[in-house]
Each structure stands twice: as structure tokens, then as C-alpha cells.
C-alpha distance (Angstrom), angle and dihedral (degrees) to the residues before:
residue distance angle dihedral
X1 . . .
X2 3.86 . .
X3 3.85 83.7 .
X4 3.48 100.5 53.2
X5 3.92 92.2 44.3
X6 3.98 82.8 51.4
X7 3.81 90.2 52.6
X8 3.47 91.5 52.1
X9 3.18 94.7 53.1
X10 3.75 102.1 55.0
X11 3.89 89.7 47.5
X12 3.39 88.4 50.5
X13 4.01 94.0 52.4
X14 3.65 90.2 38.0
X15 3.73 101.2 55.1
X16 3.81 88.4 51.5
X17 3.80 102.5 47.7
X18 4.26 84.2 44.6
X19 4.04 86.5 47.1
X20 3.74 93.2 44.3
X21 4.01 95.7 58.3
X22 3.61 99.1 42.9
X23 3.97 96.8 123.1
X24 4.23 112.4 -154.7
X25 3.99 109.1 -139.2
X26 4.17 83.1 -124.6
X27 4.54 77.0 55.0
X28 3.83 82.8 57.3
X29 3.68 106.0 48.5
X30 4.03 96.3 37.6
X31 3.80 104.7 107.7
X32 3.98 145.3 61.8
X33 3.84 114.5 -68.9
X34 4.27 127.4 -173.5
X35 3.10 123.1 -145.7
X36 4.00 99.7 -99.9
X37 4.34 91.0 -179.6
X38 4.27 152.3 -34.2
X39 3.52 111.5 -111.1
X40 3.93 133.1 -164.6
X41 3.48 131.7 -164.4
X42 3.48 122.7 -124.9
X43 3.64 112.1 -152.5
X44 3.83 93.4 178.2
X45 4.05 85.8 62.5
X46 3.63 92.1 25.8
X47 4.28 86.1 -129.0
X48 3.77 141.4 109.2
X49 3.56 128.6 -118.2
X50 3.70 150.4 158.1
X51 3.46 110.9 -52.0
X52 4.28 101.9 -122.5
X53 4.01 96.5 -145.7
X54 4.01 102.1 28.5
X55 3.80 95.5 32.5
X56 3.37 95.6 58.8
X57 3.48 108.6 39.2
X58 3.92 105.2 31.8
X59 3.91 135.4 83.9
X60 3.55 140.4 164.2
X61 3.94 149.0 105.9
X62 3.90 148.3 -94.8
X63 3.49 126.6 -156.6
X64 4.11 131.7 -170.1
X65 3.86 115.4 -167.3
X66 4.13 88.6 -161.4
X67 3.62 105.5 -114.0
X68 4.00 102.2 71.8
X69 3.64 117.7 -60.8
X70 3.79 131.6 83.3
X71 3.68 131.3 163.6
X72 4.14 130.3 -159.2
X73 3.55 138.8 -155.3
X74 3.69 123.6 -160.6
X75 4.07 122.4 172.1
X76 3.58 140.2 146.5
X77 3.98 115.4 -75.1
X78 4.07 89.5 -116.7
X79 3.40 89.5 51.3
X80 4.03 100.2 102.8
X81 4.30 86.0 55.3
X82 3.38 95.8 55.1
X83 3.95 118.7 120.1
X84 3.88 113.4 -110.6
X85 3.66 105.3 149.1
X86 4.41 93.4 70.7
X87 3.81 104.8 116.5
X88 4.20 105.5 -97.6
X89 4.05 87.2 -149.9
X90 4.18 93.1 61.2
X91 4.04 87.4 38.8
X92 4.01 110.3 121.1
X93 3.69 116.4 -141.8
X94 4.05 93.2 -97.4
X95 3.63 86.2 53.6
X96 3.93 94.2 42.0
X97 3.81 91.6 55.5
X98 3.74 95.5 43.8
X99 3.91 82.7 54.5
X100 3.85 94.3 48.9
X101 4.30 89.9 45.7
X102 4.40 85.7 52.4
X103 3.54 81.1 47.5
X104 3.82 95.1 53.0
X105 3.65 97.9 41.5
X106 3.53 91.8 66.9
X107 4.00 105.5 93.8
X108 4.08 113.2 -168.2
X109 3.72 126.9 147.7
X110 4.29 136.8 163.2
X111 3.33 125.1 -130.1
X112 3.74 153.5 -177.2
X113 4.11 112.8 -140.8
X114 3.54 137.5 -139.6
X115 3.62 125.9 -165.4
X116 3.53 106.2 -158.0
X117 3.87 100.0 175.2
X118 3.45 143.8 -14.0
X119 3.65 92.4 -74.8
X120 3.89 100.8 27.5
X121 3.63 142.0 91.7
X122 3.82 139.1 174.9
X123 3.86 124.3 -158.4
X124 3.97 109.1 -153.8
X125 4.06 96.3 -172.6
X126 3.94 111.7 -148.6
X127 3.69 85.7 -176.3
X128 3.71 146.1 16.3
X129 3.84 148.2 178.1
X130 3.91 88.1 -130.4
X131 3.87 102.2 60.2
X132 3.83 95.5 -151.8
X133 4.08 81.9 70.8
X134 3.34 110.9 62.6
X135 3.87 112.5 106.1
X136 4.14 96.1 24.4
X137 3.77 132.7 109.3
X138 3.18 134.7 -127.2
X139 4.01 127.8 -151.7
X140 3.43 118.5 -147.3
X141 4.03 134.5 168.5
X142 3.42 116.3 -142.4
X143 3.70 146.3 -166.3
X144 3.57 144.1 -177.1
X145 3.80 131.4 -142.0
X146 4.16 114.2 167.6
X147 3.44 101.8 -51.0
X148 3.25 105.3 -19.3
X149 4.07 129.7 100.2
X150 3.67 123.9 -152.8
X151 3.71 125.6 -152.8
X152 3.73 123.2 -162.9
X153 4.02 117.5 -167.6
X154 3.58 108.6 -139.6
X155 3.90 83.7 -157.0
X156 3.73 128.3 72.0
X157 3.54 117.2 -116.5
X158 3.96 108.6 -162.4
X159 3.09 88.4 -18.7
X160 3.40 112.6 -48.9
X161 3.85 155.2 97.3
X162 4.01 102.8 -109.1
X163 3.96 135.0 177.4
X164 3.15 139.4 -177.6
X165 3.55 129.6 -133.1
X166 3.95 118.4 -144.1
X167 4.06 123.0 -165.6
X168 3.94 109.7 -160.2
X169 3.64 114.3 -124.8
């Protein structure tokens, strides 16, 4: 009797610790990631690395809250010492297009997720900087080593297969 009370017992224990550290895939992505670098692939070398242009210039951060919306930010790394407080009326043109390209650096949008398997997400943007965005998806593989999130465009941009690398906070 003993034994089967003692049985019990550990199957008890066990299925709650093994119930307790089951981790969803919406567990993994809720939080507040930076932007840790760009990467390119190289299909000459068959390898990743830091994208030259993007890499080195760009910052920013993404952020999942878990149930189905996330939101990113992505601007240039000067961006926070740039002068916004000059007068737009006494702006000369120079001045008004330098404005308009600070403007149009800055890269935000909104959106609701979609995991669609364990190594795929959609982006369905409610809202965007770039006005031609709102409404569309974006696919993106993704990965996750410790604390860091990795994004993989299933588009080309210039040209190129780019990720992202996210750290969490």
C-alpha cells in the first residue's frame, strides 16, 4: 500500500514540474528585444555576417507582448542627436529635404503576429511609417538561441538574404 501511495506521489510531482516548464513559442517571443546586428548571407562562402551598410549604421528594437501583437523600431544610430527643435517655417530647401530624409530613415510599424510553425512567423502591419505598408505581411523565419531571436526575411532586400539578430532585454 505504502508503495502505491509512494508511486502516486512521484507521478503526481512529476507531471507538475514537467507541466510547469512547458514553454509556448508565444512564452518565447513575449518581451523587449534590441537590435544586437544586420546580417547577410554570403552564398559565395555559404556564411552570414555583418551586414557592411545596415550593420553599421542601424539600431533599434522589437517587442512581442505574447498574445498577437508586436511592434518594431528601426533607425539610424545618430538618430537620437539629430536637430528637431529648428523652426520648419525659416527652413531653406537643403535644410527641408535633409529634414524629410531624418524623417524617412526612421522605420516603425504595428502589428498583429502569426506563428505558423515552429520556425515561422507572419507580420500583418496595422500601421506603418511608410504608408504603402499598412495592411501587408511579412514572412519571417525565426530562431532562438539563449536570449537571442533571429529573424530571417523571406524577401530580398537589395538583393540579398538579411536577418536580424534580437538580444532580449
Amino acid at each position: 500500500m505504502n508503495k502505491i501511495i509512494l508511486g502516486l506521489g512521484l507521478l503526481i510531482i512529476l507531471t507538475i514540474f514537467s507541466c510547469a516548464s512547458k514553454q509556448t513559442i508565444d512564452d518565447k517571443f513575449n518581451g523587449t528585444y534590441r537590435l544586437d546586428k544586420f546580417e547577410s548571407f554570403d552564398s559565395v562562402s555559404g556564411k552570414w555576417t555583418t551586414d557592411k551598410w545596415r550593420g553599421k549604421y542601424a539600431d533599434g528594437f522589437i517587442q512581442y507582448d505574447g498574445k498577437g501583437h508586436m511592434s518594431v523600431h528601426l533607425y539610424p544610430r545618430d538618430y537620437k542627436e539629430f536637430d528637431t527643435n529648428k523652426n520648419i517655417d525659416s527652413l531653406d530647401h537643403e535644410s527641408l529635404k535633409e529634414l524629410a530624409r531624418f524623417y524617412q530613415s526612421n522605420f516603425v510599424y504595428f502589428a498583429n503576429y502569426k506563428i505558423i510553425n515552429d520556425s515561422t512567423i507572419e507580420h500583418h502591419r496595422i500601421s506603418a511609417t511608410e504608408p504603402k505598408n499598412f495592411g501587408t505581411t511579412l514572412t519571417r523565419s525565426f530562431e532562438f538561441i539563449n536570449d537571442t531571436l533571429i529573424l530571417t526575411a523571406h524577401e530580398n532586400l537589395d538583393n540579398k538574404k538579411m536577418r536580424l539578430r534580437w538580444v532580449k532585454l
